[in-house]
N, C-alpha and C positions, 0 to 999 in steps of 0.2 A: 097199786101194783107193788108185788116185793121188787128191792131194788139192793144189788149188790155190787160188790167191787171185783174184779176177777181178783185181786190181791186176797180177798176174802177165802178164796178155794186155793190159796198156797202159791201164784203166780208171784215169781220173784222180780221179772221184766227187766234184767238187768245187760239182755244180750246174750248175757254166755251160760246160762242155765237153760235147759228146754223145759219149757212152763207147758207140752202137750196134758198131763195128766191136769192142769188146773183149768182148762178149758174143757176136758173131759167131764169134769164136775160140776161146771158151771153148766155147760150146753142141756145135761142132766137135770141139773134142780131146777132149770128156769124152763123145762118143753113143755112146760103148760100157761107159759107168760112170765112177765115180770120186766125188769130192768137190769144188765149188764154192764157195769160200767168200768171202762179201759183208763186209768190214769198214766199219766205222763210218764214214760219206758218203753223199751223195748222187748219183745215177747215173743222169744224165740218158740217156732215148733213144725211141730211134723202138719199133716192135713188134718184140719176141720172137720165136723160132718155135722149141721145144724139141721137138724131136725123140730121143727119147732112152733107153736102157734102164737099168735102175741104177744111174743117177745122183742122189746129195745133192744139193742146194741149200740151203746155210745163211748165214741173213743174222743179221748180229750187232743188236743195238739200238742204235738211229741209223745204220741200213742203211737207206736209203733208195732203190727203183728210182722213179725219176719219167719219166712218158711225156710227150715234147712233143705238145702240142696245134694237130698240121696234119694234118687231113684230105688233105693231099696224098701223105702217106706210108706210111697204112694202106690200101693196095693189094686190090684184090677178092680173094675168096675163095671156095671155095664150101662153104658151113656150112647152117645153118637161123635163121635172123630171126625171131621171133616165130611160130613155127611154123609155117613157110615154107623148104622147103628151096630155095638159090637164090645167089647171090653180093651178098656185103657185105662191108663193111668189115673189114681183119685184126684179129681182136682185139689188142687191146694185149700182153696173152701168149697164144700159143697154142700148148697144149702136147699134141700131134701123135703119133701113134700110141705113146706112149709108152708102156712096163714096166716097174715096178719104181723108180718114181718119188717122191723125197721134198722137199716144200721146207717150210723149216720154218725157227724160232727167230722173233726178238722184233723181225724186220726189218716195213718195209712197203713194198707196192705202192703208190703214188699217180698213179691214171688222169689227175689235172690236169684235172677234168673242167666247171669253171666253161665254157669257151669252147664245149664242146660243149651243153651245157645251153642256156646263150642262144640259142645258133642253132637246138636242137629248138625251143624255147619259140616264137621268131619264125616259123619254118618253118610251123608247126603251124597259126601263126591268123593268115597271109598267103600262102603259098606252095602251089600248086593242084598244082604238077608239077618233074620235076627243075629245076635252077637252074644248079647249079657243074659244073664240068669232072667228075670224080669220079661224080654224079650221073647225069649222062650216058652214063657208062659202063658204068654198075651199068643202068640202065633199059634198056640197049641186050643188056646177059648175062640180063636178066631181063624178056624179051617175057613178056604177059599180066598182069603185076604189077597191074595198072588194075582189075581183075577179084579179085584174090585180099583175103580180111579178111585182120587184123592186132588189134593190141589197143592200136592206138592210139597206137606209137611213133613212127610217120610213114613208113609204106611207100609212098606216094602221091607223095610228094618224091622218095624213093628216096634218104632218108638216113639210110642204114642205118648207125648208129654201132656200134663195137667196143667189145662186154662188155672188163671189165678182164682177167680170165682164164676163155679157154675151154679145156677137158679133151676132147680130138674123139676115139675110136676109139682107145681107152687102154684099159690093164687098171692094175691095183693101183696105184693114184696117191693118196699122201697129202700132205695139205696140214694143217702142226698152227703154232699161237701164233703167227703172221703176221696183221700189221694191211693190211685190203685197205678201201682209202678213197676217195674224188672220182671213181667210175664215171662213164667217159661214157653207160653205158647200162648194161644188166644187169653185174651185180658178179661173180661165179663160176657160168660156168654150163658145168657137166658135158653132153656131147653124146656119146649113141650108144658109152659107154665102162663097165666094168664094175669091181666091187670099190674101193670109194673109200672115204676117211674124209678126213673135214672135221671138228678137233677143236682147241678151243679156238682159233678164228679171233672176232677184233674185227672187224665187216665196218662200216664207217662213208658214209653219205652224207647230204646235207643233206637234212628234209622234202621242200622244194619243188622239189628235184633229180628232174627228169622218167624217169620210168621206168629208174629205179635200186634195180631187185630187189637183194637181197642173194644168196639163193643158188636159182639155179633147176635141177634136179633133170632133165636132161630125154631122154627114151626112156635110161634107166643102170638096169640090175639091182645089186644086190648095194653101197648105199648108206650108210654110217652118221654122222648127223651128230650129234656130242655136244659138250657145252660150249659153246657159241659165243655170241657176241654178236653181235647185228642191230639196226644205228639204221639205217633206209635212207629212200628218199623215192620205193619203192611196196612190192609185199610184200616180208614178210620172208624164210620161208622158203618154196620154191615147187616143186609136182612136175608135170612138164607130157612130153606126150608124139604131140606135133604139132596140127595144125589141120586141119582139114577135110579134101577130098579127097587132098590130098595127105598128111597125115599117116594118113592110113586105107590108103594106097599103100602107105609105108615101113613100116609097121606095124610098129613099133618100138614094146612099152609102155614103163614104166616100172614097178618090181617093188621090192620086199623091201627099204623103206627103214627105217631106222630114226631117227626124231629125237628125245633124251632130254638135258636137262638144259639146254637153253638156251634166252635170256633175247630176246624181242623187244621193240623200243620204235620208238614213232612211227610204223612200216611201215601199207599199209595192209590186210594180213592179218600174221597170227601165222604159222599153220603152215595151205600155203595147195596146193590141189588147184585145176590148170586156170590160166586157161581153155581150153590148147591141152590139149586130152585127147582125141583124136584113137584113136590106138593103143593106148588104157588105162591106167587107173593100178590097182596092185591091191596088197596086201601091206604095207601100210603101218600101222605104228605109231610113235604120236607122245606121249610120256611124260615128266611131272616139270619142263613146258616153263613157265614166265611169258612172259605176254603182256600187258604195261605201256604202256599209251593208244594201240595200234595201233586204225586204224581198225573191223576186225574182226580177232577174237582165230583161234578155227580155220572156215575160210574155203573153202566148194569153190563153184565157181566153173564154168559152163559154160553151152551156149545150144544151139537145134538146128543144126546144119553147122558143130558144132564135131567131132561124133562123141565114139564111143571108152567105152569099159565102161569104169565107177570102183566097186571091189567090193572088201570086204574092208578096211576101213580101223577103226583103233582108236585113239583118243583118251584119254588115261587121264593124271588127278592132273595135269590142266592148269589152271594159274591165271590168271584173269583180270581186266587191274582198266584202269578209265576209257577203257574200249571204245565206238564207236558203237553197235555191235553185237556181242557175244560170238559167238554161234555161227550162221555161215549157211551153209546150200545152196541154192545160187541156180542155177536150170536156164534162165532168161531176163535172164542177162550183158551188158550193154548196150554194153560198149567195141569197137570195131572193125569192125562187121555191118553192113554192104554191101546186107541187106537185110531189108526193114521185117518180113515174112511171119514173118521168125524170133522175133518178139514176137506174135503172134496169139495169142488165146486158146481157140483151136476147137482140137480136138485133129485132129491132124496126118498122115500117112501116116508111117510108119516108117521111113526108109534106112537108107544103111548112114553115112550123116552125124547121127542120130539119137544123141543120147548114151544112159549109164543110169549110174542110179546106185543102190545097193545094198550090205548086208552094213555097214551103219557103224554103230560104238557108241559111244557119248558117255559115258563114266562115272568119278565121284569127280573132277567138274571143278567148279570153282566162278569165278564172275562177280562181278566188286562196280561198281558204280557205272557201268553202261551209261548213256549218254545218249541216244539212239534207240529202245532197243526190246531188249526180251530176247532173241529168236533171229527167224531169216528162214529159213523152210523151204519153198521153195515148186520144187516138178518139174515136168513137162511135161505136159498131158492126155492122153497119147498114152504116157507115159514115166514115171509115177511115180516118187517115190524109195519104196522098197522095202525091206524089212526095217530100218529104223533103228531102233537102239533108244537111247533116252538114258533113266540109270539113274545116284539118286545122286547127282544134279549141285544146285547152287544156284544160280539167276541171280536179281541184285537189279539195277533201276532208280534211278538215282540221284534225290535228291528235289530238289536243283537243278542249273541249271548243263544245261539240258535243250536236246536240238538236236531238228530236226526228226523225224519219223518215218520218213521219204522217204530220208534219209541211209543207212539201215540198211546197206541195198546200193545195188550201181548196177549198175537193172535199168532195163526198157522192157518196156510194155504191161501192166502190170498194175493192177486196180484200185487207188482211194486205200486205204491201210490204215487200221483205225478202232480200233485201239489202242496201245500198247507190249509190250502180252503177246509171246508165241512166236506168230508169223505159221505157220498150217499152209493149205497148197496142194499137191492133186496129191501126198500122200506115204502110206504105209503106217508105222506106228508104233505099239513101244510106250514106253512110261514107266513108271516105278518110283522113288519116291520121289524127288522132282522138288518144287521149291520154286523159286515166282515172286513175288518181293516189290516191292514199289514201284508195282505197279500193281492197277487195279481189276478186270480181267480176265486172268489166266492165258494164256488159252491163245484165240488169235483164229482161228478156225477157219471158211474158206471151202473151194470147190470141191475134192471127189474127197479126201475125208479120211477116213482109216479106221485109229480108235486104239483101241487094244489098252492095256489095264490091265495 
């Protein structure tokens, strides 16, 4: 295979030079294969756009790509936003019908993502409609926008920020030992692309760093994430497979993931289902995972006129410690909904915007030091969760250092909760050897609950 140096195509990597046009060159001579190879610097530039068939990517340690932070030069696209398919910002890489793709070694991505953080934060709890030049132009490719949920990123601004690396309408694309850091918005997020592995990646963003997923999973078959590290500042790992009408349209699931062996901290799920689950999640197993003071440990997530069948998911030899909440499924999702109706407690007519949830088994998982509440299992009146069984698991209450109850999840409309035990609502279940410590009541059990010994 040819093999080159980005140095080769004029890349200075000195930081303060923008090396865009020598990745421009390179991404060019090598679209029919070869070898790329990133030495020790940093390599300042604008967005990427790897279009490309067996091609390496290898970046040595203290390989540094850094993305300048101007909204002026991450140009409309058309992708899916928060499970919205529609035009936004270019991702920072965007790596485009690619085959046979590898990038890899002890290099990192750095999105530089403080500038864009501030301006969600401000946007968010000042700004009612577009603002910037940019904004304007995205609301004007994306009539109806006003109308459409979100989860909360800020589709209403129309300031659709760029994940650090998106995978669009790819086959066999691996990404192994790469540190990917300071997202401006979701951190790795596979789109609409098949056979991947994600192995041994550091994925790094700050707590309070707004809607900075580590890695979100979304409408991709044939998935395997192993090894990895996730500190991020919202979930950690995420399998999502569109939104509402429109995700029920593209009817794209998401299938046959595998995640084993890696470590989440701070996120605000572990290993996380939804909320855009739209065109289904199914086939998922998640094994041998630690989830270390994330908000909630394994975490599914959805509400009605999200849609989309989630069936067949397995959990196994997951640990969990200084969680709000270990293990929730939440069918009344509070982020993004446009409207109130989808928190009602009457049970409901069924569409085709109607989730379900089904076929999940919780077992040989243990909890230690929850500060909220042992589990949040609460479904739809109209929409039960169904077949769950959790078998084998420990969850303990921590005896200080206690946060609210209300923390658990972040839902709407639901009664106050009147214990720490496992909240059960609206679900079908059984249990097997199942141990709740720290509190006076096990198992809090209101409306449409039906357990099986």
């Amino acid at each position: 295979m040819r093999q080159y140096t980005l140095r080769s195509f004029g890349a200075v990597g000195d930081g303060l030079n923008n090396d865009s046009e020598a990745f421009v060159k390179a991404f060019g001579a090598l679209s029919e294969g070869g070898v790329l190879h990133l030495e020790e610097g940093t390599y300042l530039t604008g967005p990427l756009h790897i279009r490309a068939k067996n091609l390496v990517i290898e970046l040595d340690k203290g390989a540094v790509i850094k993305f300048i932070a101007d909204e002026t030069l991450y140009r409309p696209v058309y992708s899916r936003w928060e499970g919205v398919n529609c035009y936004c910002m270019h991702p920072c890489v965007l790596i485009e019908e690619a085959d046979g793709l590898i990038v890899r070694g002890e290099g990192v991505l750095d999105g530089n993502g403080g500038w864009w953080w501030e301006a969600a934060n401000l946007k968010r709890n000042s700004q009612k409609g577009p603002v910037s030049p940019l904004e304007h132009e995205l609301a004007l490719l994306n009539p109806g926008y006003e109308s459409q949920s979100g989860g909360g990123g800020g589709r209403q601004s129309q300031f659709l920020r760029p994940p650090l690396v998106q995978i669009l309408h790819s086959n066999n694309v691996k990404l192994e030992g790469l540190t990917l850091q300071n997202s401006p918005f979701w951190t790795l997020h596979p789109l609409y692309s098949t056979n991947l592995i994600f192995r041994s990646l550091t994925i790094l963003n700050p707590k309070d760093a707004p809607n900075t997923d580590g890695i979100d999973v979304d409408s991709c078959r044939f998935v395997t994430i192993k090894e990895c590290f996730v500190d991020v500042g919202d979930d950690g790992i995420a399998l999502k497979s569109g939104s509402g009408p429109d995700g029920v349209a593209t009817n794209m699931p998401t299938t046959d993931v595998l995640i084993e062996g890696c470590t989440v901290k701070s996120a605000h799920g572990g290993a996380v289902i939804g909320s855009e689950t739209a065109a289904g999640i199914r086939d998922v197993r998640v094994r041998d995972c630690f989830f270390d003071g994330t908000d909630r440990g394994i975490r599914i997530k959805t509400r009605r006129g999200r849609g989309g069948a989630i069936a067949n998911l397995h959990f196994e030899s997951v640990r969990m410690k200084r969680n709000l909440c270990p293990l929730t499924l939440n069918m009344y999702y509070r982020c993004g909904s446009l409207d109130k109706e989808d928190f009602s407690l009457e049970k409901k007519a069924i569409t085709s915007t109607t989730p379900s949830i089904e076929q999940v088994v919780i077992e040989n998982c243990i909890s230690e030091d929850s500060t909220s509440s042992a589990a949040f299992i609460v479904g739809l009146p109209e929409a039960p969760i169904k077949d769950l069984v959790i078998r084998n698991c420990t969850f303990t209450v921590a005896k200080t250092g206690l946060t609210p109850v209300e923390e658990s999840e972040m839902y709407e409309g639901l009664p106050e909760p009147v214990g720490r035990g496992i909240r059960l609502r609206n679900v079908e279940l059984s249990m097997h050897d199942v141990q709740v410590e720290g509190v006076e009541t096990a198992l809090v059990v209101e409306d449409g609950v039906q357990l099986q010994s």
